[in-house]
Structure formats: structure tokens, C-alpha cells
N, C-alpha and C positions, 0 to 999 in steps of 0.2 A: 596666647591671649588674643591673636588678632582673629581665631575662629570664634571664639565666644564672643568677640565683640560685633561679628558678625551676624552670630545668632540671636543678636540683642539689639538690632538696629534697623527696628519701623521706623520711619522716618515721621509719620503720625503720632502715634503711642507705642511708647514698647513694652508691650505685652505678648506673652509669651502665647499662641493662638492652643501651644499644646499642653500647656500650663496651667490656663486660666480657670478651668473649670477646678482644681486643686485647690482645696481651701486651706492648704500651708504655702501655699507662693508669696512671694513679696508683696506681690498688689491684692492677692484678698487677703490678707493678714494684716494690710493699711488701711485697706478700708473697715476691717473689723473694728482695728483697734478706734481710728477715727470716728466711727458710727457710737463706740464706746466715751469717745469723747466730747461728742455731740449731746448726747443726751445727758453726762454730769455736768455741761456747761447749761446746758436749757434748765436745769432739774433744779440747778443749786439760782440762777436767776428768778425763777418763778417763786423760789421758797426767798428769798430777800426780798421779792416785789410784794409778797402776801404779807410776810411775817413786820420787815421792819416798813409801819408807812407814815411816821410822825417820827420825824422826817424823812423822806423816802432818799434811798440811798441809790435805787437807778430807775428812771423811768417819769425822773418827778418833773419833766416840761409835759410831757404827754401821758398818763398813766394807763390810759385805756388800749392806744396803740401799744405801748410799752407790753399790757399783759397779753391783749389775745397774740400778738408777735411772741411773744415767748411760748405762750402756749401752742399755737402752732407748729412752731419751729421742736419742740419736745415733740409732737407728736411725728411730725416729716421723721425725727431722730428714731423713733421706734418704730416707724414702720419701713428705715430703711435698712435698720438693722434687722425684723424680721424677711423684710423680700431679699437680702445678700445672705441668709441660712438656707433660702430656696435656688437661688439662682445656681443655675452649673456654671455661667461663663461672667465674665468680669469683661465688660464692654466699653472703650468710651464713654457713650452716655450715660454709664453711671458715675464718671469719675464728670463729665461736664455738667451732669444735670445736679449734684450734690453741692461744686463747689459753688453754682449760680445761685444755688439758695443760699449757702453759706456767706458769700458775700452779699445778698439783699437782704438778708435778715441781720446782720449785723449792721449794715449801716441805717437798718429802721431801727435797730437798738439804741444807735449813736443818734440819731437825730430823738427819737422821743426823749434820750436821757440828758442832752443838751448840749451836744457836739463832742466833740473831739477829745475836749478836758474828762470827759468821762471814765476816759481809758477802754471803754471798751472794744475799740479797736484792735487791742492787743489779743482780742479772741479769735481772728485770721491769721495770725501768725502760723496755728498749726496747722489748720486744713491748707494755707496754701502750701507750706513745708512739704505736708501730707502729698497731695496731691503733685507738685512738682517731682516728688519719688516717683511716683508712676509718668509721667510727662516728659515727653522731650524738652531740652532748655527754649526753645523758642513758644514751646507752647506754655511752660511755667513762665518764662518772661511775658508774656500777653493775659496768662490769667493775674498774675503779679498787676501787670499793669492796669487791667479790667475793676480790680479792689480798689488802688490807689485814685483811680476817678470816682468810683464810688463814694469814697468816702471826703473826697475835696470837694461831689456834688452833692452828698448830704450835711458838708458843713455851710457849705453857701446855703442850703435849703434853710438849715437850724439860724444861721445868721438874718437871712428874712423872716421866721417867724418868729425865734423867741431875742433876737435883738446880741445875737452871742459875741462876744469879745473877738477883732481882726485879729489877736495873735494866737487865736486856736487855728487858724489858717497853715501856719509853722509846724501845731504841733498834727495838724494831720498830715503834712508834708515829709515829716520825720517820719509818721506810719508810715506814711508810701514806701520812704526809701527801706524800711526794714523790710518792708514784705518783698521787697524787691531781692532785698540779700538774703532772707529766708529761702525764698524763689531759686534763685543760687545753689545757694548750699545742701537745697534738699534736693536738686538734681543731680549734683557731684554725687551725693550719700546713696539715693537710685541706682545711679550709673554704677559705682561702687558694688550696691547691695547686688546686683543683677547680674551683674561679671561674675561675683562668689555664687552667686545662686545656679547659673549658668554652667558653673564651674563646676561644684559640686554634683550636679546633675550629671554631666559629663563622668565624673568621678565613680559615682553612685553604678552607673550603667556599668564602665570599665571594671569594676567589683563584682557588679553581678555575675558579667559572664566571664570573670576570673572564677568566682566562686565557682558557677556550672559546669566549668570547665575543666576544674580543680574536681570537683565530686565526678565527672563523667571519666577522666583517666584514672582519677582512683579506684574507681567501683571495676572497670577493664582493664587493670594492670594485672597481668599474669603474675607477679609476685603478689600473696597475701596479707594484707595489711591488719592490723587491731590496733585500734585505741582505745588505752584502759587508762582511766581519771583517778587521783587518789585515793578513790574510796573501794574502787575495784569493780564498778562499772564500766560497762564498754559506751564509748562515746560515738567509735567511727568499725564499720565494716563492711569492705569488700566483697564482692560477692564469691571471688574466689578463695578469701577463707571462709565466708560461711559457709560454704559447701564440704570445705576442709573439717568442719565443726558441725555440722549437720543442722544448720539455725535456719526454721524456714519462716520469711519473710523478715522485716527490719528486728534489728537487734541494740539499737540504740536505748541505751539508759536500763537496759537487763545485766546484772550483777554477772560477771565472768562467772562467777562459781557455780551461777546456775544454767548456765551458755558449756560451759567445757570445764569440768572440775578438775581436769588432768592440768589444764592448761593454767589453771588455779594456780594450783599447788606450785606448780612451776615456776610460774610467778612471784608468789611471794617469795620462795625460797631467796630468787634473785632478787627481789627486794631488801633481804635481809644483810648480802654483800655483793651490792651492784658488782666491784671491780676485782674481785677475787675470779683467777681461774679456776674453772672448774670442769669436770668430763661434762659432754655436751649432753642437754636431757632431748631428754625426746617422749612421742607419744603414738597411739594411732589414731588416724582419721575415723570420721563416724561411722564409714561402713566396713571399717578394718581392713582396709584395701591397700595404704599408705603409712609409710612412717612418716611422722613429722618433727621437723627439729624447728623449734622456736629461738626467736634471735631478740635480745631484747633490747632498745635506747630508751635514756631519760629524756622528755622533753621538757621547756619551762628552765627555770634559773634553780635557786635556790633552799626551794621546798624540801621539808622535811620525807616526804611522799610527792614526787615529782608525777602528773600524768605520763606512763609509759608508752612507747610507739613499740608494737608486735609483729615483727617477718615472722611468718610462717615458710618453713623449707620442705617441699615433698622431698624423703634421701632418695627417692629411687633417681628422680632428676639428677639429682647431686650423683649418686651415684654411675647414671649413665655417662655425665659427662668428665669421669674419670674414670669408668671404661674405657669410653672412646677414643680417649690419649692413649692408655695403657695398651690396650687390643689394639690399636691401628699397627705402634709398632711389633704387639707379642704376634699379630695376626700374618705381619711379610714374615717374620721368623718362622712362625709355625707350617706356613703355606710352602716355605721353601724348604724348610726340613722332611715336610709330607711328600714334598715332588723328588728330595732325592733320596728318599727311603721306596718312592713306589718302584724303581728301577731296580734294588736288588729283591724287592719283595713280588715281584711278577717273575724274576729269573727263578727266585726260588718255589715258585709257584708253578711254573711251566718246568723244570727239571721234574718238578713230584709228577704233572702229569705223566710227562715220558716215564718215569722211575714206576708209575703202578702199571703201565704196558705193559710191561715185562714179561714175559711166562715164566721167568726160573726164579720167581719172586714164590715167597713160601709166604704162609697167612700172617706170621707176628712181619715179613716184612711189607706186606699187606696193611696191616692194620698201620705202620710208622706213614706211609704214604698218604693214608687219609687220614691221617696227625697232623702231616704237614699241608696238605690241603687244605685243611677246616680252617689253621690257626690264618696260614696264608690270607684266605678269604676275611677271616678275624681281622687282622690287621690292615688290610687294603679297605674295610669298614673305616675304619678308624682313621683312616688317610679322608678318606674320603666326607667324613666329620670334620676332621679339622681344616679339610680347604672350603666347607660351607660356611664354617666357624671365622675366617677369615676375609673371608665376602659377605660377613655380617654388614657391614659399614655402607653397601650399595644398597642405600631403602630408598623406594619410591611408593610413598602412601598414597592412595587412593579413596574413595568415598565409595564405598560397597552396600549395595543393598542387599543383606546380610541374608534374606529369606532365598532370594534367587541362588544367590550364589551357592547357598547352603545344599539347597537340594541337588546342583548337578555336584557339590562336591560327593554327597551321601551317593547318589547311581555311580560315580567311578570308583568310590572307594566298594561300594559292594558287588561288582561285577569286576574289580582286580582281584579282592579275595573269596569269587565266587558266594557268598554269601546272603541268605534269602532278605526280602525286603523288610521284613518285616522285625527284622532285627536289628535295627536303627529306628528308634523315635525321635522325631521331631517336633520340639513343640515352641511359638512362636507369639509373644506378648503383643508385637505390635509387625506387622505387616512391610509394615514400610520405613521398618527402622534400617537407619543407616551406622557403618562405621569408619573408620580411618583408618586404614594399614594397609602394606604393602602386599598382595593377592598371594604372589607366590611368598611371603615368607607364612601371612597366614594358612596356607595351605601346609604348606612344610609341617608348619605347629601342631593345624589339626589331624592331619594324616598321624603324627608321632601319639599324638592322644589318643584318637581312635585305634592305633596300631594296637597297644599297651591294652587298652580296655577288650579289644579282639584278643589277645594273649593270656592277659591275667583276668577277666573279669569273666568268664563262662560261669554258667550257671545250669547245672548237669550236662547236658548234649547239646546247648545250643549259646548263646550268645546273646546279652541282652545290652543295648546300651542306649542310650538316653542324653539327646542332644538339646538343652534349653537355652533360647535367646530371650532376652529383657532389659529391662533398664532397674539400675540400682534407685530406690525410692529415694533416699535421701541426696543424692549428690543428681544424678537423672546421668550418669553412663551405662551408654549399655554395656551387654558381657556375654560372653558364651559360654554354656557347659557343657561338658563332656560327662558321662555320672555311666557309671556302670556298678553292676550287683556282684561285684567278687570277694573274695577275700579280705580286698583293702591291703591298706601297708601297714607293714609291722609299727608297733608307736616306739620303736627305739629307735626306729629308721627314719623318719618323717621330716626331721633336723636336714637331714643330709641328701634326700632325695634329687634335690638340683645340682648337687656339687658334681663338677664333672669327675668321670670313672669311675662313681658309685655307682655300682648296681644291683647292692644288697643280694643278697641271696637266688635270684636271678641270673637268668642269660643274657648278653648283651655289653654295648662297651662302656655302657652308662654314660654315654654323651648326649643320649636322648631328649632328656629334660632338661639339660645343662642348655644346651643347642637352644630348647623352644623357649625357654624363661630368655636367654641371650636375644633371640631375637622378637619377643614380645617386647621386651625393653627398649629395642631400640626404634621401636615402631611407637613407642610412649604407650605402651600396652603395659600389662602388669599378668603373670600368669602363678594363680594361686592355687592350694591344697586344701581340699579340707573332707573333714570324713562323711559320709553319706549316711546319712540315718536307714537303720534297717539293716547296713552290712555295705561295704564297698567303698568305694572314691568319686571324688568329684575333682576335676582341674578346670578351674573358672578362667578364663581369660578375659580380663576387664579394661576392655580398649579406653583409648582415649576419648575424651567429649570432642566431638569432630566441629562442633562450633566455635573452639577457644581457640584463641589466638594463637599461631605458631611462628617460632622465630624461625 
């Protein structure tokens, strides 16, 4: 209380300097209403001076002063209410130059009408009221005072001219003292009004930039937020679910059903038994990149159709971060089982070598020796997967400018498998697009792709593969592809292709794709399948937006 009475304390007038020009403040909304009451007091005076004048009811010592005084005084009244609809600032001299008329025109009223007994005295009551709201109390105590001589020297006047009665003296003396207590009371009720007013202002601001500040972590909260009202309209959304929903630009007051009909449907369902369990639903994202699991709360009391609040859960998230429990500890298990299987599997790898030396080796025991070699080398593969499989968990992402880095990885990967240039294409959306992952696992990834696309994708004698970077139109991540013209994968097999030690009909330990999806994931990458028109495969690797926020 003691800052806002702070705020409120010209020692002059207290008017707010950054207020004033607001035509809902206290002090212009006083002076409206006042200027409104100036002119039905002038208005209704001039029509009793016109209308009743046998015997005249005010004005009847002096009628001529009596009229054009009135008439005047209605006119100051309109055109002060016209210049306060132009004015921007509410100054002093409107509140000193109003009340001075106010009070010389009312005591030429009281003197034409024959002092004091007239009553009309009591027509200062509200401008000074009025105007003590806006007025410091020593400036309402001296306009106060300023009326009550007024009106003691227009009844002495009225006593020299028309001969008026010594105990109308009393009763202007009694005005004095009311406009005195008026005086009072309308600056306590100012003081009052001003504090609230003050206050509220205060308030009003404190809300604002609650609001803004409510809508700016909402809109960058990495959890996805919807609010859906009981009609099935969306009220509120995040931008990271509309990206999850493919909504471009605001989406406020668009009917869910026409925003994500998946998400629809899902909805009402739960609408239909909020508190029943049930298997969790789920959906996919608009560019079919993500699974989404929706989490739904009622908000609101006891509506029949309560406005609903929508989490949106990417599962790959969810998913990663119960891998990452699960594999830190399967990952020491497995890394220490691989380190004490490579010790008898190198003995047993290095006896086969000695064992094919030989010379009194005959051809079937020829052929056992390079059995055990291949498998040997087979399995020290496979060691050697699961301790990269295990050193999943050390990521450090980066910000890669995708184009660069692309081409020296294309020259190493086609000068390790000797292979002509021109059997890798490149083709690239934007130049200067950037991504976020960690170099050597993305390397890892795309060597493993390109490997596969070098193995399986030939296309009679030579090798065609097809390497595209872009951004996804609806959600704006970029992605990579790998696309080659082979065969493709069988469509019985397509289910299975990341499971690790599949390796379908193929050579290999089938930890390949297992390994690159594991570590796209944990880069917040996502690495997908899908069939290549024309004949062959495509494996998209769809990085994370390198602008979102990362815990």
C-alpha cells in the first residue's frame, strides 16, 4: 500500500501524468460525469425560468441576470464537455478553471434569486465533491473555502439590494459548513478511489506479463500441450504439438476433428469413460516419422463435457529413455561377456591358422580349417558389435553442416571400396542446412547404409546409390537418404529388419541395422524404411530439429 500511495502523491494535484490522457481514469470520468451534470442542472434551470414565470420560482429579484446566467452557464457546460472528448491530458486548469465558474455562477444564481433561502446553494455541493476527488485535501479545503465566501459575499450583496432577511446569513453559513464536509469527504473517497485505481493498474500489468509469460513457456515447452473445449474445438496449442499434428499457423477455435481426426477419435473415446483403464492409444505424427501416445486431464469442475488438457508423448522419447536404463546395465554385461569370449575366440582362431600350415593336411582337412576361420572371424564381428553396442551411451552431438561433411564422407567411403564417382549421387535442398548428432556415430550409420546399398543394391555391373538431404515440409526437420535401385526387402521381412540377428536371407550378423537405428536414437534421430518407387529401398535418417530445446 505504501508504493501505491506513493504513486499517488503530487503534492499539487494528484493526477496520474501517465493516466491522464485515458478516458477511463478517475479524474476524466469525474469530469465527464460532472460536465454531465452541469448541463442537466443549467438545462432543467433555464426551462423553470422560461416555463413557470407567474410566479417565478427562481430568478424572481433579478430575472434578466437570472436568464442570460443560466444561459451562459449551459452553454460553458457544452462546450466543456465537447473540448474534454478532445483533450488527451486532464490538467489542473481544467479542474481550477470549471470549479471558478461553478462557483460564480451559482452565487449570481443565488443573488438574482434572492439569497440564500433560495436553496440554490445546494448546486455546489457536487462540483466541489467532484472536484475535491481529483484535489489534494488542502486544495479541496481552499476551494471549499473559496465557495463559502462567495456565497456570504453574494448574500451581503442580495441584503443591500433587494433588502433580504439577517437570518439568511445562518443559512448561508450552514452552506459553507456542508461544502466544507463535502470538501472532506470527497477527498477521503479520491484518496480511496486512487489507491484502487492505482492498484489495480498494478494488478492489470502484473497479469499481463503473467499472461505473456504463461503463453511464451507454453508455446517452448518441449512437452506438447492441446486444449480442447467441450465442444471439440481446440482452444490452446503449442507449437510443438502442432508440428506433432501438422497445423500450420494458429490453430485456435479449428474443430479437433478437422486439426487430427486420429486424435479425434481418441478423444472422444476417453471422453466416453474418462477413469476406466484401458491399453494406451496411440497415433502417428503428420509426417509419419513418430509415434504418439496422447495423455488426457479434465479441466474445470463439474461439467458434463469438462474442457480437456492434451500431452502429447513422442514413444521414441519414451522409448529411449527405457533403453537407456535397460542398455546401460545389458550394455557392462554384454561388453564383458564379448571381452571374455574374444580370448578363447582368437586362440581358437590363431590354432586354425597354425592347423591350415600344415602339409600333411589333406583337402576335407583343408576345407575344416577355413570353417573355422570364417566362423572365427564371424564371431570376433559380432564381439566387436556388441562392444560398439555398448558405447552406445557416449554421445556427443554436434551441429554438422550436412553438405560439407557429406561429400568428404562420399570420397572416403568411395576410395575404401575403390569404387567410381559417379556412383554416388548427391543431391542437396538446402546448402547450408545444418544437423545435430554425434559425427562418429553418424558416420557409423551411414557407412552401414551405404555398405548394404553397395551389397544389395547393384544394378547389373555397376552400383547406383542415391544420397538426399532436405527438410520435412510439415514439421521443417531435416533428414537423410540413402535410396538405392536393388531388389528391396522381401515384405515379409520389413517387420524385422532392425531386430537385432536378423539378417533375413542374407550374409551378415544382422547387428547392422539393429546397431544404426540404436544409435540414431540416441542421438534423438529416428532411422526409417520405406520402399523406393521404381524397385529398391530407401533408409531415411530423420535428425532431430537442432533448434529445440535439449534437456
Amino acid at each position: 500500500m505504501n508504493d501505491v500511495q506513493a504513486a499517488i502523491s503530487d503534492p499539487e494535484l494528484r493526477l496520474d501524468p501517465g493516466l491522464a490522457g485515458d478516458p477511463n481514469t478517475t479524474d476524466s470520468r469525474m469530469l465527464r460525469l460532472l460536465g454531465g451534470f452541469r448541463i442537466m442542472v443549467a438545462a432543467v434551470l433555464l426551462s423553470l425560468f422560461l416555463i413557470i414565470t407567474d410566479p417565478r420560482v427562481v430568478g424572481s429579484y433579478e430575472p434578466a441576470l437570472f436568464g442570460w446566467t443560466t444561459f451562459a452557464y449551459l452553454s460553458f457546460a457544452i462546450l466543456a464537455i465537447v473540448s474534454g472528448t478532445w483533450t488527451k491530458r486532464v490538467t489542473p486548469l481544467h479542474l481550477y478553471s470549471q470549479l471558478l465558474v461553478d462557483v460564480l455562477a451559482v452565487a449570481i444564481l443565488i443573488i438574482a434569486s434572492g439569497g440564500a433561502s433560495s436553496g440554490l446553494g445546494s448546486l455546489l455541493f457536487i462540483p466541489i465533491g467532484a472536484a475535491a476527488v481529483s484535489l489534494n485535501r488542502r486544495v479541496a479545503l481552499l476551494a471549499a473555502a473559496i465557495a463559502s465566501m462567495t456565497i456570504l459575499v453574494g448574500e451581503f450583496i442580495t441584503r443591500l439590494i433587494a433588502g433580504a432577511d439577517v437570518a439568511d446569513f445562518g443559512a448561508a453559513g450552514l452552506l459553507g459548513a456542508v461544502l466544507f464536509v463535502f470538501a472532506v469527504a470527497g477527498n477521503w473517497l479520491g484518496t480511496r478511489m486512487r489507491e484502487s485505481e492505482a492498484l489495480a493498474q498494478r494488478r492489470g500489468v502484473d497479469i499481463a506479463n503473467l499472461s505473456q509469460l504463461n503463453a511464451y513457456i507454453v508455446q517452448h515447452l518441449r512437452e506438447s500441450i492441446v486444449v480442447v473445449d467441450e465442444t471439440g474445438r481446440i482452444r490452446l496449442m503449442n507449437e510443438s504439438a502442432a508440428s506433432f499434428l501438422g497445423t500450420m499457423g494458429s490453430a485456435a477455435g479449428r474443430p479437433l476433428a478437422e486439426v487430427s481426426p486420429e486424435l479425434h477419435d481418441i478423444w472422444k473415446k476417453w471422453l466416453e469413460t474418462p477413469n476406466q483403464a484401458r491399453e494406451q492409444p496411440s497415433f502417428l505424427s503428420s509426417d509419419r516419422s513418430s509415434v504418439i501416445i496422447p495423455h488426457f486431464a479434465a479441466l474445470g469442475g463439474a461439467e458434463e463435457t469438462p474442457p480437456s488438457l492434451v500431452f502429447l508423448e513422442d514413444s521414441s522419447l519414451l522409448a529411449e529413455r527405457v533403453q537407456q536404463s535397460k542398455l546401460a546395465s545389458l550394455g557392462r554385461l554384454s561388453a564383458s561377456i564379448a571381452h571374455e569370449i574374444r580370448n578363447p575366440v582368437g586362440a581358437i582362431s590363431h590354432a586354425g591358422q597354425l592347423l591350415a600350415e600344415s602339409d600333411k593336411l589333406g583337402v576335407a582337412e583343408q576345407r575344416l580349417t577355413e570353417i573355422i576361420g570364417n566362423h572365427s572371424r564371424r564371431v570376433n564381428e559380432i564381439i566387436e558389435n556388441v562392444l560398439q553396442l555398448s558405447r552406445r551411451d557416449t554421445t556427443r552431438p554436434q551441429r554438422l553442416r550436412i553438405a560439407d561433411w557429406l561429400n568428404g564422407f562420399c570420397d572416403e567411403f568411395a576410395r575404401t571400396l575403390q569404387l567410381p564417382p559417379e556412383t554416388i549421387s548427391i543431391t542437396n535442398e538446402d546448402p547450408d542446412l545444418e544437423v545435430r548428432m554425434d559425427p562418429s556415430h553418424l558416420h557409423q550409420v551411414l557407412w552401414n547404409l551405404c555398405e548394404n546399398a553397395y551389397k544389395y543394391g547393384r544394378v547389373g555391373d555397376g552400383v547406383s546409390m542415391a544420397l538426399h538431404v532436405g527438410r520435412i515440409a510439415s514439421t521443417g526437420r531435416p533428414y537423410l537418404e540413402v535410396a538405392d535401385r536393388g531388389p528391396g526387402i522381401n515384405q515379409a521381412h520389413r517387420d524385422r529388419i532392425f531386430e537385432p540377428f536378423f539378417a533375413g536371407a542374407k550374409e551378415g550378423t544382422g547387428l547392422g541395422l539393429f546397431i544404426a537405428r540404436e544409435l540414431c536414437e540416441c542421438n534423438r534421430a529416428t532411422l526409417i524404411y520405406q520402399e523406393n518407387e521404381g524397385g529398391g529401398s530407401i533408409f531415411r535418417i530423420i535428425f532431430a530439429d537442432p533448434l529445440r530445446w535439449v534437456a
